[in-house]
N, C-alpha and C positions, 0 to 999 in steps of 0.2 A: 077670926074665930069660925065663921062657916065654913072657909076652907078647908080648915082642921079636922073639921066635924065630918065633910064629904073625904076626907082624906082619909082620914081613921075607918070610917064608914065603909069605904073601897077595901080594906086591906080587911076588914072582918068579913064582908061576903065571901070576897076571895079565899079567904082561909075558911070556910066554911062550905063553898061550893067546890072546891079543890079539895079536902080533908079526907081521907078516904077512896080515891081514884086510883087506881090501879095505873101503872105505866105500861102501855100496852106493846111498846118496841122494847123497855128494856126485859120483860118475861120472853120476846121472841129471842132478843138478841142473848140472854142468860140459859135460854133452853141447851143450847149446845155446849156451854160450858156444865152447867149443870149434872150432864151425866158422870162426869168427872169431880165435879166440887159437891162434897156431901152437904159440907154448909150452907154455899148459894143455894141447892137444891132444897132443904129442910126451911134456909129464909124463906125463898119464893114462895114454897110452896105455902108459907103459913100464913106469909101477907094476901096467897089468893083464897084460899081454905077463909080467912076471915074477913073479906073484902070482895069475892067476885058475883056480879049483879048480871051482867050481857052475857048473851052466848058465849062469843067471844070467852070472856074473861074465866066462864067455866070451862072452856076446852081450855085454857092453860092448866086449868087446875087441876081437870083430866091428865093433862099431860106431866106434868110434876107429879102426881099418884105416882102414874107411871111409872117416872124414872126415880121415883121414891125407892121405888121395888129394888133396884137397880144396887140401891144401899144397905138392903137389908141381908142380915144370912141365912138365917134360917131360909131352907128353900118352902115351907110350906107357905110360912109368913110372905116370902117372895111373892107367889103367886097368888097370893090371896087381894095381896097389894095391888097387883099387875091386875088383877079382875075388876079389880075399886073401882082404880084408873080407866079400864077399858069401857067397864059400865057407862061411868059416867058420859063420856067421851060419843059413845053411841047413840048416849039418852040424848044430847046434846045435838048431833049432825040433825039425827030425826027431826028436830024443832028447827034448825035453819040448813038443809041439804047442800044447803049453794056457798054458804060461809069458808070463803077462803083459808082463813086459818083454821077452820077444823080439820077441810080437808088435807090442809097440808101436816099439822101434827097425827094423822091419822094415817097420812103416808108415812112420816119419820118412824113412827111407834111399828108400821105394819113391816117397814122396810130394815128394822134391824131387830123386831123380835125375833125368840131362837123358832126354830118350825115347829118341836113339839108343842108349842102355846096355840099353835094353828090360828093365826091371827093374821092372813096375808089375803083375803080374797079382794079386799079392794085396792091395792095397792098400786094396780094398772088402770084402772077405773077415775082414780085422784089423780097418778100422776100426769093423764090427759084435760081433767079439770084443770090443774094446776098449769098446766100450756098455755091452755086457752084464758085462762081468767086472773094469774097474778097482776098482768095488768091494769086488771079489775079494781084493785086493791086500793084504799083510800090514802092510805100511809106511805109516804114516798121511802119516807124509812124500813117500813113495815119491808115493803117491796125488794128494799135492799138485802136485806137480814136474809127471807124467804129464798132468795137468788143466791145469793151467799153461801147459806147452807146446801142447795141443790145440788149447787154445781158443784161445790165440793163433794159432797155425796155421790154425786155422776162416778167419778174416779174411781172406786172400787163395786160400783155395780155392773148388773151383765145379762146382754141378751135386750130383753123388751124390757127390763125394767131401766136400763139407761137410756139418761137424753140422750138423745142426737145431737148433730150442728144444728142443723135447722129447728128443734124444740126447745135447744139451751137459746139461741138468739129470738126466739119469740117469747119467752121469758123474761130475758133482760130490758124486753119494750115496757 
């Protein structure tokens, strides 16, 4: 009977300290699918809009605003969206500068907004953050995703905004 009791006992915290936590690799790993899937993007973005507490978990939500835009037609509504997202997203770095994933959704967003949104001034600034410091990164998974997405992204960028060899292999450490 008391092992039941600790048994049952175990499985209620866990559902109660677990209930509500956001998965922090699969919003990295769904971001890139995202701009593409209106409904993953509309899920995510609802489970983080009603669930996100950490920095962290508010730059996803930043970042889902964002590519919420992305869904919408009307172009006023577009940009109205895209300023939500960007807001937030700012308000957010300020409170932790050094937060990996801000700055790397902060390069994605800066790296394929159109130029008239004029939203690219850090864009070389992160992506030498992001050199230096995905390694940084607690999530091995996390790590992977981030790298993933980069280097794929490398391929059609140009000038100084692309990695190098030697920046994509300090990356993959």
């Amino acid at each position: 009977m008391g092992i039941r009791f600790y048994v049952c006992l175990f499985f209620v915290v866990s559902s109660i300290t677990c209930f509500g936590q956001i998965n922090i690799d699969k919003m990295r790993s769904d971001y890139a699918l995202a701009v593409k899937d209106k409904k993953l993007c509309e899920t995510n973005l609802k489970i983080l809009d009603e669930g996100a507490n950490t920095v962290t978990e508010k730059g996803y939500l930043a970042a889902y605003e964002i590519l919420w835009a992305k869904h919408k037609n009307n172009p006023f509504t577009k940009l109205s969206q895209f300023k939500k997202g960007k807001n937030l997203l700012e308000s957010v770095i300020v409170k932790q500068k050094d937060n990996i994933d801000l700055r790397f959704i902060r390069w994605s967003v800066q790296t394929h907004a159109p130029s008239f949104l004029n939203y690219s001034k850090d864009r070389i600034d992160d992506k030498e953050f992001l050199v230096h410091n995905l390694k940084k990164l607690p999530s091995q998974e996390g790590k992977k995703i981030i790298y993933k997405y980069l280097s794929e992204a490398n391929s059609y960028l140009k000038g100084d905004h692309a990695f190098s060899k030697a920046e994509l292999a300090e990356l993959s450490k």
